[in-house]
C-alpha positions as CSV (number, residue, x, y, z in Angstrom):
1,X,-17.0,11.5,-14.3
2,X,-19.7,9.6,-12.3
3,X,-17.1,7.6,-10.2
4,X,-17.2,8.1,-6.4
5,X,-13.4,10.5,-6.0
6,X,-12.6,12.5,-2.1
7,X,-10.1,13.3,-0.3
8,X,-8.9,14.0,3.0
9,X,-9.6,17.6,2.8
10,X,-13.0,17.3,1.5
11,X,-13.9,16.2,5.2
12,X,-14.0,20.2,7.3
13,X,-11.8,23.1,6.9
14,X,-7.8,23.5,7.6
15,X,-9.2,24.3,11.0
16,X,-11.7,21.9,12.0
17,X,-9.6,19.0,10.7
18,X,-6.7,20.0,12.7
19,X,-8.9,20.2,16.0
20,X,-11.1,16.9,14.9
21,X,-7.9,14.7,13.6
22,X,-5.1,14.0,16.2
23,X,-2.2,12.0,14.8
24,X,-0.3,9.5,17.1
25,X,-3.1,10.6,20.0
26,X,-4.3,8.3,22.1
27,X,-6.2,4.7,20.7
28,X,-4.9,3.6,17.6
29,X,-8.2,3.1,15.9
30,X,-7.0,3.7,12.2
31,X,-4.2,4.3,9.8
32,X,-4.1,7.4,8.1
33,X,-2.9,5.8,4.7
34,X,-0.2,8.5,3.0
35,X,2.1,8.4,0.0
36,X,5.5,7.5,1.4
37,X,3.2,4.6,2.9
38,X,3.1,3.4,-0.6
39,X,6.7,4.6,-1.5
40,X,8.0,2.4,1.2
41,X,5.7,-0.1,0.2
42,X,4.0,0.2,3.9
43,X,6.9,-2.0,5.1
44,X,8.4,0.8,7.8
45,X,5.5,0.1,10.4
46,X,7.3,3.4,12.7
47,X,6.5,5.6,10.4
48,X,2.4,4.7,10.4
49,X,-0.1,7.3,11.2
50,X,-2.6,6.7,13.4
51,X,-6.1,8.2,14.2
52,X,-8.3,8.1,17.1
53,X,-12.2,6.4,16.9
54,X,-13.5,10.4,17.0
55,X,-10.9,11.6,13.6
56,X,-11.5,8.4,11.8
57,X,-15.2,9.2,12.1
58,X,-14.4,12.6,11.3
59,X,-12.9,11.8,8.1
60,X,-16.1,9.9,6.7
61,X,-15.5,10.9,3.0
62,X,-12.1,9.0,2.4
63,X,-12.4,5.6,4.4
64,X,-10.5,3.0,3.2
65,X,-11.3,-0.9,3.0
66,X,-9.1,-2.1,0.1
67,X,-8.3,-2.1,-3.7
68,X,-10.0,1.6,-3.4
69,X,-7.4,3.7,-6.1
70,X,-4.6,6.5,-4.4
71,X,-3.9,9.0,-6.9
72,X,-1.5,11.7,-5.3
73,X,-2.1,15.2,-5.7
74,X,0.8,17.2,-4.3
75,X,4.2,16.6,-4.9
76,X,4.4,13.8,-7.3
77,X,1.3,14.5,-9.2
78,X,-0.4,11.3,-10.6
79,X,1.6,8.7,-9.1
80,X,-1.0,5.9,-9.0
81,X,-1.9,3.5,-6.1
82,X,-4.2,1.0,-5.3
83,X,-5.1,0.5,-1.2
84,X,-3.6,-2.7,0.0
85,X,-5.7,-5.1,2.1
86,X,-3.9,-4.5,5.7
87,X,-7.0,-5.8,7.9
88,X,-7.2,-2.7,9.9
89,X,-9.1,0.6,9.8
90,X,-8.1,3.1,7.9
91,X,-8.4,6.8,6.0
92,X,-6.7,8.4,3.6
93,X,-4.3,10.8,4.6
94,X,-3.4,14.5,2.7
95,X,-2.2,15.2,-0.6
96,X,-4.0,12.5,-2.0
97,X,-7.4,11.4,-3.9
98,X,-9.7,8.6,-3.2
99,X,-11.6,7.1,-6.8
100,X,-13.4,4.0,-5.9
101,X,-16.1,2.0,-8.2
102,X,-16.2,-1.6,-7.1
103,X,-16.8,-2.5,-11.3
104,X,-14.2,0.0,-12.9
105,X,-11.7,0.1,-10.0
106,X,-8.6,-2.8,-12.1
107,X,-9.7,-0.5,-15.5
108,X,-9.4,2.9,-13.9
109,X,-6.2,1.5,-12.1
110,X,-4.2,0.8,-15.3
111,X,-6.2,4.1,-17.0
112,X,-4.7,6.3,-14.4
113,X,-1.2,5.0,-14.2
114,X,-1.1,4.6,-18.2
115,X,0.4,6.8,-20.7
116,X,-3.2,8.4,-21.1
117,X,-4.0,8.8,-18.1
118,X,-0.8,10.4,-16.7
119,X,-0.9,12.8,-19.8
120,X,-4.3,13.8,-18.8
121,X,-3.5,14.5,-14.9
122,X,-0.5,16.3,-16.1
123,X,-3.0,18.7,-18.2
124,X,-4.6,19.7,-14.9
125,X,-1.7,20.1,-12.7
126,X,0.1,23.6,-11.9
127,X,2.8,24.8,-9.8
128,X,6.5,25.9,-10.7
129,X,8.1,24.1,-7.5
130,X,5.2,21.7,-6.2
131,X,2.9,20.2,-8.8
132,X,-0.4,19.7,-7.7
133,X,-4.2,19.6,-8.6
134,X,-7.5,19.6,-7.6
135,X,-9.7,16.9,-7.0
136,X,-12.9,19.8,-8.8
137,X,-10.4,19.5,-12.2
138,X,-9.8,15.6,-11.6
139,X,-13.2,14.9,-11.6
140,X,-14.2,17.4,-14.5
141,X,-11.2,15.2,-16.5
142,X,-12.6,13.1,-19.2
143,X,-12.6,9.6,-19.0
144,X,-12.3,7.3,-22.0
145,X,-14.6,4.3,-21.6
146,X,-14.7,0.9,-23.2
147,X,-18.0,-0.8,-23.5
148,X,-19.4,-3.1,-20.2
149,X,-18.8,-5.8,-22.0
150,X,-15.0,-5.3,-22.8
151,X,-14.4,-4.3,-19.3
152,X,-16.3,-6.9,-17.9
153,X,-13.7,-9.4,-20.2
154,X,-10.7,-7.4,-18.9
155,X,-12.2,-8.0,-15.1
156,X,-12.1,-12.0,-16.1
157,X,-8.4,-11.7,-17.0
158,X,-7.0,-9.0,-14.4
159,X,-8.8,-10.2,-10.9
160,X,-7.0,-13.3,-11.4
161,X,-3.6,-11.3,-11.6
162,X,-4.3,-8.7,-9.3
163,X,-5.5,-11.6,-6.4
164,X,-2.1,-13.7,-7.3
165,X,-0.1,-10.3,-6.6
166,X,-1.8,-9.7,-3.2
167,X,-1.3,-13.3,-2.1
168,X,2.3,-13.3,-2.2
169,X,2.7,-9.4,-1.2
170,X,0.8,-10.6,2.4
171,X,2.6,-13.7,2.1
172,X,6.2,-11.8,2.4
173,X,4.6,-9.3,5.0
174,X,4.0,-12.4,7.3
175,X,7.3,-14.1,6.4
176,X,9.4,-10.8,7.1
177,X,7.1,-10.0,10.3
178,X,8.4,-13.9,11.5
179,X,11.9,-13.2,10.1
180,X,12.1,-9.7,12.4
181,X,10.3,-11.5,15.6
182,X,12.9,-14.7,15.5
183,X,15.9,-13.5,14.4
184,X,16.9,-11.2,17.8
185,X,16.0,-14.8,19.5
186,X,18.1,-16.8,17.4
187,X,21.3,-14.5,17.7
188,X,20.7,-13.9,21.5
189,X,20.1,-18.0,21.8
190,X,16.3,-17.3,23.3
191,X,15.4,-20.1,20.4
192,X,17.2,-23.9,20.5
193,X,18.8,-24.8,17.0
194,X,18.1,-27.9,16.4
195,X,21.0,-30.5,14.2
196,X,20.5,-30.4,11.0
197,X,22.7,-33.3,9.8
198,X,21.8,-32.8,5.9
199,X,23.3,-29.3,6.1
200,X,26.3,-29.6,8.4
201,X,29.0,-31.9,9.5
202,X,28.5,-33.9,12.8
203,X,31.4,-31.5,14.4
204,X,29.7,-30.7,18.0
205,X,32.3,-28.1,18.4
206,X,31.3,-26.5,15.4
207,X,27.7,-27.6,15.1
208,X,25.6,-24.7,17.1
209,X,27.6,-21.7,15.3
210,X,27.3,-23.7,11.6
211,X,23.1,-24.0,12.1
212,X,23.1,-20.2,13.6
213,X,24.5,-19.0,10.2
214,X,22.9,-21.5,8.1
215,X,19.1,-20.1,9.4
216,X,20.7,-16.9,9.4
217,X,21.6,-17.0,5.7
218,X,18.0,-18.3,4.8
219,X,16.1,-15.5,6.7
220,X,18.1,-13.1,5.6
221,X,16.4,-14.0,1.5
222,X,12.9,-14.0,3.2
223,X,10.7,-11.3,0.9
224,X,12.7,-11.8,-1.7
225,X,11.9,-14.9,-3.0
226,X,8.7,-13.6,-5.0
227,X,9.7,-11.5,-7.0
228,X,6.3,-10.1,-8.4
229,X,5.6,-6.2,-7.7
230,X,3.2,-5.5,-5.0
231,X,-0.3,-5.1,-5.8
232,X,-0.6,-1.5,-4.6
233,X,1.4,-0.5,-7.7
234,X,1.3,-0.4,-11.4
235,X,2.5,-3.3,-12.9
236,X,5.6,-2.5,-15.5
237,X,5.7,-3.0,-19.1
């Protein structure tokens, strides 16, 4: 397969990437992107990983930038990703692999996480308790290919999807992150509530407490409003 695939460990021995790659050391220069990231759909921010200027460089192989494909190797074997935009720097972390072609990467995305595809990474995965393979196997795994042309016409069609779903995904990041910021100031009365006379009575007994819930009520559905799944997984049939 002539795609570009890495992974963390493909950057120094056991040994030299423990001495090179600190986690939670010092500067946080990059993320170290894992799998629960994406399980938790990267929305438990004290959990993050983060990597020095020296172990970022260290890890070379497996930078990230976005849209960049996450298949997981360890564990939960084929579960497929792709890396969301989170304007920062960042580096894949272990038990994972990295498959990246600017051209391919919305075809290989749905390859990979289809029926195909999982059958395939299934094929080249052992273990009796852990199930896991290699990134030599993955990349010696055969690769079904549609002409330029069709691809090119899927491309047209998917970009279009795939750029709606990250829209509203960092849409919801930045109406939660506002939700989390103002609603401690709200209940401790650091921000004024304003009368809303559409929504309330004009009670000014009642009036503060009746606008406190009433914005309480409507943060509280913030990130659920859009209801589309986030771009950094496969899309369900």
């Amino acid at each position: 397969m002539g795609v570009y695939n890495s992974d963390y460990t493909a950057n120094g021995s056991f040994a030299s990437l423990a001495e090179n790659v600190k986690y939670n050391e010092g500067e946080q220069y990059a993320m170290l992107v894992r799998v629960v990231d994406f399980n938790d759909d990267f929305s438990k921010k004290e959990n993050f990983v983060f990597v020095n200027k020296h172990g970022y460089d260290f890890l070379k192989t497996c930078h990230l930038y976005g849209d960049e494909i996450i298949i997981c190797n360890v564990g939960n074997a084929g579960a497929t990703f792709r890396c969301p935009p989170l304007n920062m720097n960042m580096a894949l972390g272990p038990n994972g692999i990295v498959v990246n072609d600017k051209a391919l990467n919305h075809y290989l995305f749905m390859y990979y996480s289809s029926d195909i595809g999982q059958q395939q990474i299934k094929g080249i995965s052992s273990g009796s308790i852990q199930l896991k393979f290699n990134k030599t196997n993955f990349r010696n795994m055969p690769l079904l290919m549609p002409p330029f042309q069709l691809i090119n016409n899927f491309n047209s069609i998917f970009s279009v999807i795939y750029q709606h779903r990250k829209t509203l995904w960092l849409e919801n990041r930045e109406l939660i992150k506002q939700r989390d910021e103002l609603l401690p100031l709200l209940m401790n009365g650091q921000v004024e509530v304003k009368q809303l006379n559409s929504d309330f009575r004009d009670d000014s007994s009642h009036l503060d407490m009746q606008c406190r819930v009433f914005i309480l009520r409507r943060m509280t559905m913030i990130g659920r409003s859009h209801r589309c799944p986030p771009p950094h997984k496969p899309m369900q049939a």
